[in-house]
C-alpha positions in Angstrom: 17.9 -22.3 -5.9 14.4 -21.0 -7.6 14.0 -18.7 -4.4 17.2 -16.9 -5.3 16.1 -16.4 -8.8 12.5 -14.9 -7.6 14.3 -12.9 -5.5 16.5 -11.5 -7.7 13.7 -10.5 -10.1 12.0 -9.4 -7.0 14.0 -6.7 -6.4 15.0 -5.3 -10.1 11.5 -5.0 -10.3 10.4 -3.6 -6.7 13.6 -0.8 -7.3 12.4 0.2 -10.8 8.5 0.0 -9.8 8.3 1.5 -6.3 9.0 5.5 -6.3 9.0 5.9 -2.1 12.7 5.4 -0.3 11.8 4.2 3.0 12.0 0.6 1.3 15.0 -0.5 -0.7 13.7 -3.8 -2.1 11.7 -6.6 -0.7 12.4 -10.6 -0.8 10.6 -13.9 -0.1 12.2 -15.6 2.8 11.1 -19.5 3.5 11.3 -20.5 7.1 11.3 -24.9 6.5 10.5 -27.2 9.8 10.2 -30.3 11.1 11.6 -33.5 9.1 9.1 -33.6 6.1 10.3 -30.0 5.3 7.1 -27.9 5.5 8.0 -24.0 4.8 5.9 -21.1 5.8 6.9 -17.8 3.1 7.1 -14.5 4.5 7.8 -11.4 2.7 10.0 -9.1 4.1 11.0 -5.3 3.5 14.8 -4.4 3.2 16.3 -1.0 4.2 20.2 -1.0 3.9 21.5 -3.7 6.0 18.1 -4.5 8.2 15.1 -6.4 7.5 11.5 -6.3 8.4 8.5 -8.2 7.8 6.0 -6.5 5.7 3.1 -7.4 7.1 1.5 -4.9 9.3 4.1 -2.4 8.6 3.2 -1.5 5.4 0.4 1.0 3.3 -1.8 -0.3 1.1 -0.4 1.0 -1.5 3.0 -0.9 -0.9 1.1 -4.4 -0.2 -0.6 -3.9 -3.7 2.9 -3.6 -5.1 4.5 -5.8 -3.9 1.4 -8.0 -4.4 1.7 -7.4 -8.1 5.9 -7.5 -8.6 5.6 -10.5 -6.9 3.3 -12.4 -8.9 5.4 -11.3 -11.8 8.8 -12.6 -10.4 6.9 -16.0 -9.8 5.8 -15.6 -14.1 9.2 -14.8 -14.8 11.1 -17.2 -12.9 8.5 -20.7 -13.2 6.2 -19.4 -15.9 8.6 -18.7 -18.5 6.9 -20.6 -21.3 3.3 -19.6 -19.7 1.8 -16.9 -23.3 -0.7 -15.6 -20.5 -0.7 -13.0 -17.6 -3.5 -11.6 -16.3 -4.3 -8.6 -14.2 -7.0 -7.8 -12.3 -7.3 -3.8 -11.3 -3.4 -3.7 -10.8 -3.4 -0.1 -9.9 -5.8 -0.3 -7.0 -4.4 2.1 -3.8 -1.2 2.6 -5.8 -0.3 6.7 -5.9 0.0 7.8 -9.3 4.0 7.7 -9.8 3.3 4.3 -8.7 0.7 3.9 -11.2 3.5 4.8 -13.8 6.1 3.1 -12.6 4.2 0.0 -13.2 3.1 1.0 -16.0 6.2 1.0 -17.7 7.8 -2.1 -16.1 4.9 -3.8 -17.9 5.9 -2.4 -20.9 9.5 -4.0 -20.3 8.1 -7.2 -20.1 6.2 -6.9 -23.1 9.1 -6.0 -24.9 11.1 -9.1 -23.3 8.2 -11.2 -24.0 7.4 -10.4 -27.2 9.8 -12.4 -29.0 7.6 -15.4 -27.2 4.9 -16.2 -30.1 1.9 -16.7 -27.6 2.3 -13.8 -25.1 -0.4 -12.0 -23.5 -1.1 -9.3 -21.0 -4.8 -8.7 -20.1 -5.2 -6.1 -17.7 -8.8 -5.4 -16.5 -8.7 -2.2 -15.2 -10.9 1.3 -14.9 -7.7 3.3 -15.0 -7.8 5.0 -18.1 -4.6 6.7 -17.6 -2.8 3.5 -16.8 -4.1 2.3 -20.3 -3.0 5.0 -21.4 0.1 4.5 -20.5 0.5 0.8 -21.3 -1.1 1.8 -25.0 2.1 3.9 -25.5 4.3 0.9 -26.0 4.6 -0.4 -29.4 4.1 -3.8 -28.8 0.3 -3.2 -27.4 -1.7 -4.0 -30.5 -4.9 -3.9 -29.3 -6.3 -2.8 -26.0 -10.1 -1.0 -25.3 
């Protein structure tokens, strides 16, 4: 299932991104009812063997990452062919090992993606460090 496949890339990307240990990973989970199958998503924080729901547990910091991991699971696993993803102040209430942690999972997907002709990243962001970081990878040709 697609679900599975999100939430696999969910998590490699959550345990190389996120710096804290009180959360191990995190996952989509898709409650369906009635007979026409209508399904409510939840996202939910993992710790060893138990699971909570993220919302209302959570920092700010930790709903803007898994805000942002998320929506690049979802580019991974049904955008594949997709050249474009783009950003909006990514690094907003993320603490700064956060920040680089990011930083450089970006820079593994533009190093995955970079053998697709019509990739892009556009980040829009006042974080100059963060650009910083981003500019160190050899595949970002241009960025101001």
């Amino acid at each position: 299932m697609k679900i599975e496949e999100i939430n696999k890339i969910l998590k490699e990307l959550w345990q190389s991104t996120y710096k804290g240990s009180d959360i191990d990973s995190i996952e989509i989970r898709a409650d369906s009812e009635g007979v026409r199958r209508s399904y409510n998503y939840r996202v939910v924080m993992v710790k060893g063997d138990s699971e909570l729901e993220m919302r209302g547990r959570c920092s700010a910091g930790q709903k803007v990452l898994a805000s942002l991991v998320i929506r690049l699971a979802l580019a991974e696993s049904l955008g594949v062919n997709c050249g474009v993803i783009a950003l909006d102040e990514p690094t907003t209430n993320l603490d700064r090992e956060n920040v680089e942690s990011f930083a450089a999972a970006l820079v593994d997907l533009i190093d995955a993606r970079s053998r697709q002709g019509n990739f892009q990243l556009i980040v829009i962001t006042h974080d100059e460090e963060f650009v910083q970081l981003l500019g160190r990878s050899e595949r970002a040709e241009h960025y101001w």
